[in-house]
N, C-alpha and C positions, 0 to 999 in steps of 0.2 A: 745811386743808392737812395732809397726813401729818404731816410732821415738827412740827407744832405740838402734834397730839393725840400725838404719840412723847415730847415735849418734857412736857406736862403729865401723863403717866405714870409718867416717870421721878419728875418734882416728887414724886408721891403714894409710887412706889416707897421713893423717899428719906427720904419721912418716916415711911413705917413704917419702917425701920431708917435710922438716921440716920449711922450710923456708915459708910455707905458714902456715895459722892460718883461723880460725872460725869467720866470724861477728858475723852470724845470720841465723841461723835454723829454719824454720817453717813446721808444717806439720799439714795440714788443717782435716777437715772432713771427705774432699771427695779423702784423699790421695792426696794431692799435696802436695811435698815436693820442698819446697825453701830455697835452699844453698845458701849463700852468703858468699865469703872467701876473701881474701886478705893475700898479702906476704912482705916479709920483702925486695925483691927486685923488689914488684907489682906482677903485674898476668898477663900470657900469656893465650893464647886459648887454648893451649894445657895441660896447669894446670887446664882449666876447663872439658878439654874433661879426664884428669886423674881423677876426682875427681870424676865426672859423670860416667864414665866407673865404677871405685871401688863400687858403690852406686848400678847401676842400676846391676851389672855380678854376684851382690852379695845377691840381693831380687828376691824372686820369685815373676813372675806376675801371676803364676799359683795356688799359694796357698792366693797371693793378688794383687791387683790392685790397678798400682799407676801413678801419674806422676811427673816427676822430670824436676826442673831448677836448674842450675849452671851457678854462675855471679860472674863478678868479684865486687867490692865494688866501685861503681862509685864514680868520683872528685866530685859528688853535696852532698856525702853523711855525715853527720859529722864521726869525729874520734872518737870512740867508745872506742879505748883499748889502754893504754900507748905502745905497742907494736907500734899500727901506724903511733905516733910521732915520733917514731925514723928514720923513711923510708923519714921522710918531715923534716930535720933538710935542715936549708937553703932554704927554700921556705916561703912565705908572707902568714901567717893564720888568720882568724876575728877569734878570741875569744872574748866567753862572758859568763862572771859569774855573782852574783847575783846585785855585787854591780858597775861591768863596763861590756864597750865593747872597748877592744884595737886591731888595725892592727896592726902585725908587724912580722919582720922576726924570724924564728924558731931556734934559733941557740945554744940551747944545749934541752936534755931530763937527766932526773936523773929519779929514779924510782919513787917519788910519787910528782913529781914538773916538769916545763917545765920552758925556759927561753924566752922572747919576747924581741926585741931590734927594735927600731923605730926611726925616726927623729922628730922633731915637731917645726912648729915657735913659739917662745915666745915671752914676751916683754922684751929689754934689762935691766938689775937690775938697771942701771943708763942713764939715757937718752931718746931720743925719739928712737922708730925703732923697729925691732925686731929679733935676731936672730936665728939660726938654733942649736938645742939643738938634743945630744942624749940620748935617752930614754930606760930604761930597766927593766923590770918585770918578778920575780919571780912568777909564779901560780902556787899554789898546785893542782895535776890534782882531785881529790876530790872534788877542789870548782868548777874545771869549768864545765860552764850547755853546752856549744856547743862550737866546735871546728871545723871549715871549711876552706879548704885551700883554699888561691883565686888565681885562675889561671890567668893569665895575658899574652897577648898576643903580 
């Protein structure tokens, strides 16, 4: 089956550079095959033209017919795999899980939890006014439903 021999490509892709990983695989009907990959230190054009090359030097079009994309994992795309928290430690991400939605900065990963640190005004515990508090959340990456980094310019 296509997508097996597409699937045992990527395997070999990956481990000549290890540093890159798998979003998302598709492989349609009509043979279109859509790689989507991302790395631990991003992806260059030339990590997509290695990926591509291994895929396409390695199917016959003669015994099938196919067509192939290779992308890299766009900034509008959410984070899918604890893997790609670690590459965004230090960068401002919206998460949102079932019971909130918090901004804030990324500033540790563990393997089944991530940590968010914020600022927030309050109102002072005594008096009128209000001041500037900082904020910190543990999330277990299991509860959260989307994770997207927001780029700021």
């Amino acid at each position: 089956m296509l997508r097996d021999r597409v699937e045992n490509l990527l395997e070999e892709a990956f481990e000549e550079n290890n540093s890159l990983f798998l979003i998302e695989l598709k492989v349609d009907n009509n043979n279109h095959i859509s790689v989507i990959i991302d790395g631990d230190e991003g992806v260059a054009v030339s990590d997509c033209i290695a990926v591509s090359r291994k895929i396409e030097h390695n199917l016959d079009r003669e015994e099938e017919d196919f067509s192939l994309e290779v992308a890299s994992a766009g900034v509008s795309q959410p984070l899918t795999l604890p893997r790609q928290y670690k590459k965004n430690i230090g960068r401002k991400l919206a998460v949102t899980t079932s019971k909130e939605k918090i901004e804030g900065e990324l500033v540790s990963v563990e393997d089944e939890a991530i940590t968010l640190k914020w600022k927030t005004r309050e109102p002072k515990p005594v008096g009128k006014g209000k001041v500037t508090v900082t904020k910190e959340a543990v999330l277990p990456i299991e509860e959260i439903d989307e994770a997207k980094v927001i780029i700021t310019f």
